[in-house]
Structures are given as C-alpha cells and as structure tokens.
C-alpha positions, -999 to +999 in steps of 0.1 A: +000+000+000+019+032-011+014+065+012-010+081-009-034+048-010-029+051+029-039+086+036-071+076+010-079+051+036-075+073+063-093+103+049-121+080+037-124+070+077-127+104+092-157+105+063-174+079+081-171+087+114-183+125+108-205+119+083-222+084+088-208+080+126-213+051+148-239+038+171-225+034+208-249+015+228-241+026+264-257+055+278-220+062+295-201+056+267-223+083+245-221+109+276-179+108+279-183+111+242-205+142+243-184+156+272-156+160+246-171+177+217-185+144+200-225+153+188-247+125+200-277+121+180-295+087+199-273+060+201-254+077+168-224+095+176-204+110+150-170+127+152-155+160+140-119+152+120-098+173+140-113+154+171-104+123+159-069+132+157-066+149+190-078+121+207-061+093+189-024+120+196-032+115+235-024+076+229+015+065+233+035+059+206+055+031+226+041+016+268+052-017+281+027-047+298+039-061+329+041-098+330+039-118+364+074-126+357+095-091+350+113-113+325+085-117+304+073-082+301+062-068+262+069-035+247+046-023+223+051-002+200+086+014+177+099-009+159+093-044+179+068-069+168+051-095+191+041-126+183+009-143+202-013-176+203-041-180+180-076-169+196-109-185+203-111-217+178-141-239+185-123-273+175-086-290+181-066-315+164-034-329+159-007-357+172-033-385+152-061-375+169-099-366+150-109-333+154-131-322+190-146-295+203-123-277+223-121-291+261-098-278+294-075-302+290-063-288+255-065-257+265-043-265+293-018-287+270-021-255+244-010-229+274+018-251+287+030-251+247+027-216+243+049-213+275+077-232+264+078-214+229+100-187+229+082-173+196+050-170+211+054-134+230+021-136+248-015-152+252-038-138+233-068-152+243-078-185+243-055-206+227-086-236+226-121-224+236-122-247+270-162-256+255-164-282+289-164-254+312-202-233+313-199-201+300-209-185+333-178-194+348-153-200+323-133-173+322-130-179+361-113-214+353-097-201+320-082-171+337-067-192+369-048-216+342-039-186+321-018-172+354-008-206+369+003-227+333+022-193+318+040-161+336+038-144+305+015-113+298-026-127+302-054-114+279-091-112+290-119-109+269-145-081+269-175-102+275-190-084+300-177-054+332-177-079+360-156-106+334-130-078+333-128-070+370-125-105+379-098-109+354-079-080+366-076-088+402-069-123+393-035-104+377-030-084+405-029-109+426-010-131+402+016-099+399+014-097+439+013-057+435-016-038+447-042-016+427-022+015+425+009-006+408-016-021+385-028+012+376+004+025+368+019-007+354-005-023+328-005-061+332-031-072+309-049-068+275-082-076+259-095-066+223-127-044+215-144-052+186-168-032+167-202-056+153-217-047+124-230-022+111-210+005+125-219-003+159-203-010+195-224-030+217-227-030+255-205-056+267-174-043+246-178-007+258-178-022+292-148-037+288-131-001+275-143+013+308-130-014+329-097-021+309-089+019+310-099+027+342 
C-alpha cells in the first residue's frame, strides 16, 4: 500500500465517522463522548476530524505490559513486533487425533506449549475455547490456568464489566502488587471489537471502561 493509498484510507475513515458515525450503545459511553465535543444524536455519535486526531495524539507511541514474571514483560510499540497464540477456535486437532470440540484439558496442553515457545510473546486469548467449562464461569477457570500454566502477559476478553474485573484482580494478585501498581503498570490486555454495522455493543464498551480505568 503506497502512502497516498494510505492517507485515502485514512481520509475515507474520518468521512465515516463524521459523516455516517457510529452507534454506541451505552448511555456512559455516549455521555464521555459528548463531554468531549462528540454530537450524540440517539445512540449515533459521529466525530469531528480534528477530534479524531486529537484524541487518537493522546495515545502513546510506545508503553510496556507487565508480565507476572519481569522477564516476560512486552513492549509495544517502535519498531518491535510481538508474536501471540491463536484466539478462540471452537475445534482441536493434531498428534493422530480426530478433530473435538475444544475441552480444558487442550487448552491446558495448548497454554503449557505456548509457555515453552520462545516465539509466542504472549497469550492472546484463548488458545482452545475450553467448551467443557459453562460459560458462566469460564473465564473464572480459563483465567486461573492462564496465570498458573504461563508467567507471560494474560489477555481477558471483553464479555462483560464484571468478566473484566475479575480478570484484573486475578492479575493483580498473580503480579502480587496492589491496585495503585496495576494502575500505573498495565498487566493485561483484551481486544474491543466493533459488530456490524458501525456499531459498539454493550459488553465491549464495558470492557473499555474497565480495561482503561
């Protein structure tokens, strides 16, 4: 992609998001929006250009995540690339065996691998949906192995506010720091994903809250 084809993307984006904008379905979410300068029309939200890049010039260019083991901490950012784990597949295979719906026990096996390999940076997510476990408690299970099988950095997924908060005092207490080191040392990650169309539903903006607060 050359730098012109680039800056057609990126112009094409602050299009959208002033023109079209995007629905934000959490009455919070829409009011810190509003707060700074964003107009709020229902659960549409659209955002001036110059906004958007004020906002996205407060982010760092480069911040590091702090690993239960110091060793193991990631910098993101410049010119370093991580490598993680695959995320979230429903099925495993492999060493002669049929393909199953993903159980613990793989996802165990998959952790301890993903410990060992010095190419895999970090977890980033599930590296076997553990499909044995009921959803209701899973991350509870799938968290506790993530800190216990691997000292590297742990990822939590955005599934709902009190999914996050367990997962980040599970790290703190993994870490062994209390909350004003977490706050000032981030120790793990998640990923917010928009749904279609041009929408950002109520778990997801949950977990921005949580993750950022």
């Amino acid at each position: 992609v050359s730098d012109d084809e680039l800056e057609a993307i990126h112009l094409a984006s602050l299009r959208v998001l002033s023109e079209t904008g995007v629905d934000f379905l959490d009455d919070t979410s829409r009011r810190q929006l509003a707060d700074v300068g964003c107009a709020v029309d229902g659960d549409r939200v659209r955002f001036d250009p110059e906004l958007v890049q004020q906002l996205v010039a407060t982010a760092p260019a480069e911040f590091t995540l702090h690993a239960p083991n110091p060793e193991r901490d990631l910098h993101i950012g410049g010119d370093v690339i991580t490598y993680t784990s695959v995320a979230s597949p429903p099925f495993v295979t492999g060493l002669g065996r049929d393909r199953r719906d993903g159980n613990r026990g793989d996802y165990r096996d998959l952790l301890k691998l993903g410990q060992v390999l010095n190419a895999v940076h970090t977890v980033a997510g599930y590296p076997v949906e553990p499909m044995d476990l009921h959803p209701s408690v899973r991350h509870l299970h799938a968290t506790h192995d993530m800190l216990t099988l691997s000292d590297k950095v742990p990822f939590v997924y955005s599934l709902s506010r009190q999914r996050n908060l367990d997962a980040i005092e599970m790290t703190r207490i993994a870490r062994g720091v209390d909350d004003t080191t977490l706050e000032g040392q981030p120790s793990l990650y998640s990923v917010i994903n928009a749904s279609t169309p041009l929408r950002y539903d109520t778990v997801m903006l949950h977990g921005i809250q949580e993750m950022s607060a």
